[in-house]
N, C-alpha and C positions, 0 to 999 in steps of 0.2 A: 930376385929373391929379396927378401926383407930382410931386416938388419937383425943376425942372430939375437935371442932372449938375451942373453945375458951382456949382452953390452948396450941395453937400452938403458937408456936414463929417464926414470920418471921423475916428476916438479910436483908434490902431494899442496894441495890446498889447502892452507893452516886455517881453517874456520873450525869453530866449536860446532857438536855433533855430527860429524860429518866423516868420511874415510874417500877424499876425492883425491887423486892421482891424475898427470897430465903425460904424457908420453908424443911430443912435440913430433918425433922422427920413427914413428911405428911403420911406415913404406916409404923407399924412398918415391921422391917428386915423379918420375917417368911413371914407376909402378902403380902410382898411386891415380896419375891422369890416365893411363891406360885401364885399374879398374871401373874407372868412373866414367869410360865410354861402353865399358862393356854395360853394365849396368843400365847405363841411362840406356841402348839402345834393346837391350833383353828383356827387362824388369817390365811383370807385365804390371804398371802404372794402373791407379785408379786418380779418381780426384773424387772422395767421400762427402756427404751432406750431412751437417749437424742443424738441430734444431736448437733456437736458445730464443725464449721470450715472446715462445709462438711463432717461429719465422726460420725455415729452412733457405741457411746457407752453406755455400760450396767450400770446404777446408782448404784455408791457403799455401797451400801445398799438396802434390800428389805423392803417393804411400801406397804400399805393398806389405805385404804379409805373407814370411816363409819359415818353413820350419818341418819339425816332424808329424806324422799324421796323427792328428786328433788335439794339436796342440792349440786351440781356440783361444782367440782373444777378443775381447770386446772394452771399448773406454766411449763415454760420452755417450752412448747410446748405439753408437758404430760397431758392429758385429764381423768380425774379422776369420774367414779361414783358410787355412795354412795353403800354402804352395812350395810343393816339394821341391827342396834344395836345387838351388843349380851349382853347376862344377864353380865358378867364380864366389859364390858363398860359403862352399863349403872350403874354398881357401881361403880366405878371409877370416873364417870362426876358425879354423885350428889355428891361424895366428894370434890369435886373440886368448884363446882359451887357455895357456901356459901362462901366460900373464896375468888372467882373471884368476886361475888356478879352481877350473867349476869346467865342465861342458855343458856348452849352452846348448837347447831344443827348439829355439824360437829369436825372427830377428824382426824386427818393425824399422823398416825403411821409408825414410823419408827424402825427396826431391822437392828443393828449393830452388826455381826454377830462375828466381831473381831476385833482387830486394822486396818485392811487394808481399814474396811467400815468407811466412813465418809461423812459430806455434806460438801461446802464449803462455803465460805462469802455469803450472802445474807439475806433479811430482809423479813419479811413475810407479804408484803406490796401489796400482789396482789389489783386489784378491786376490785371484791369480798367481801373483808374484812372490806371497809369500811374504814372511812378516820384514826379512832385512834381504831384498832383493839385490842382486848383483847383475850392476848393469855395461857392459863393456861398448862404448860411443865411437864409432871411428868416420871420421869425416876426409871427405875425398872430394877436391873439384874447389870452389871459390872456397877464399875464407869470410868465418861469422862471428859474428858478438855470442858468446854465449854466458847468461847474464845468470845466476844462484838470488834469493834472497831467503832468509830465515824467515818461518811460518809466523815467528811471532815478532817480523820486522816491526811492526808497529814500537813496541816497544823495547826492541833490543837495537834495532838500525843495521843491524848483520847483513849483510849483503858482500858480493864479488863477483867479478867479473876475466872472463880471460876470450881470446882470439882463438879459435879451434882453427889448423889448419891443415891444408891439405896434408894427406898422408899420416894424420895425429890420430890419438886414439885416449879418450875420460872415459877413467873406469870412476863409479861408483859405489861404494858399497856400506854397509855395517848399517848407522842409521841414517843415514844423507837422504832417503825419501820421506822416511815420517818426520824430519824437522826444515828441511828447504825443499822450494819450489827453483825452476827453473823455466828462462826462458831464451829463444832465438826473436830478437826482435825484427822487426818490421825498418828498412833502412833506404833514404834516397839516394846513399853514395851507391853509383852502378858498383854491382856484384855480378861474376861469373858464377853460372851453374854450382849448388853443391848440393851434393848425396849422403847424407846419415844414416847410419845401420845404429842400430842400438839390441844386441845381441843380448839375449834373455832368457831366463828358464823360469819356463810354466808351472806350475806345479798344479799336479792331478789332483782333484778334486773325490 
């Protein structure tokens, strides 16, 4: 079992426009390696193609799409739809969602299969999501750099960075997508396997 709500301790992100929270110890270490084989061996896995510049490449990393029926998502031009909840997700989101204080409909899972897999800059600011989306990140399996920078870094230099690790869970919320971007970089130190669920609600169109 995971470590009751109310004796978790979240670490909030002091950056300007932004509502980020870090929650270090959201499962413990066993629980947390044991959902991360489930997964990795259930999760029916895609590896998606994006086109940039005229040129169809393979996303570095492979990703899943689950959720409630009719809950459609699409980013980059990738057209994404739902696969209905498995029992290990749906324990998962009711952990989370006390803490989010929202029930989520929709999760975008990502397998980072090593250092080479990573996403780049971007905010999870689709339509979709709604104007101050709340996004609950739970990370299971190796740990990652997970790097913030402000939209208008240019001139402000706002940036931050923290270690997401196993068993941890960054909520997002208020305005943290329409003023920072984020990203999982790309790294030569060998890294074990990690799994990202990013738990979300769609909103009906």
């Amino acid at each position: 079992m995971s470590e009751p709500i109310n004796t978790l301790r979240g670490y909030p992100l002091h950056i300007p426009d932004a509502e980020v929270t870090y929650f270090p110890n959201l499962f413990p270490s066993a629980q947390a390696t044991m959902h991360f084989k489930q997964l990795a061996e259930n999760i029916d896995w895609v590896q998606n193609k994006i086109t940039m510049y005229g040129k169809e490449n393979p996303v570095p990393r492979l990703e899943a799409w689950y959720g409630d029926e009719g809950m459609h998502y699409s980013y980059s031009g990738i057209q994404m739809e739902p696969k209905p909840w498995t029992e290990t997700l749906l324990e998962l989101k009711s952990t989370v969602e006390p803490i989010a204080g929202t029930i989520f409909n929709s999760v975008l899972i990502n397998y980072y299969r090593d250092g080479n897999d990573r996403v780049g800059w971007h905010s999870d600011d689709e339509k979709e999501l709604g104007e101050a989306p709340i996004i609950g990140s739970v990370s299971l399996g190796g740990e990652r750099r997970f790097k913030l920078r402000h939209k208008q870094y240019a001139l402000n230099r706002q940036k931050a960075e923290l270690i997401l690790e196993n068993g941890s869970l960054l909520m997002m919320k208020g305005d943290t997508q329409r003023f920072w971007k984020h990203e999982i970089p790309r790294t030569a130190v060998p890294v074990a396997g990690r799994i990202n669920l990013t738990f979300r609600v769609i909103r009906r169109s």
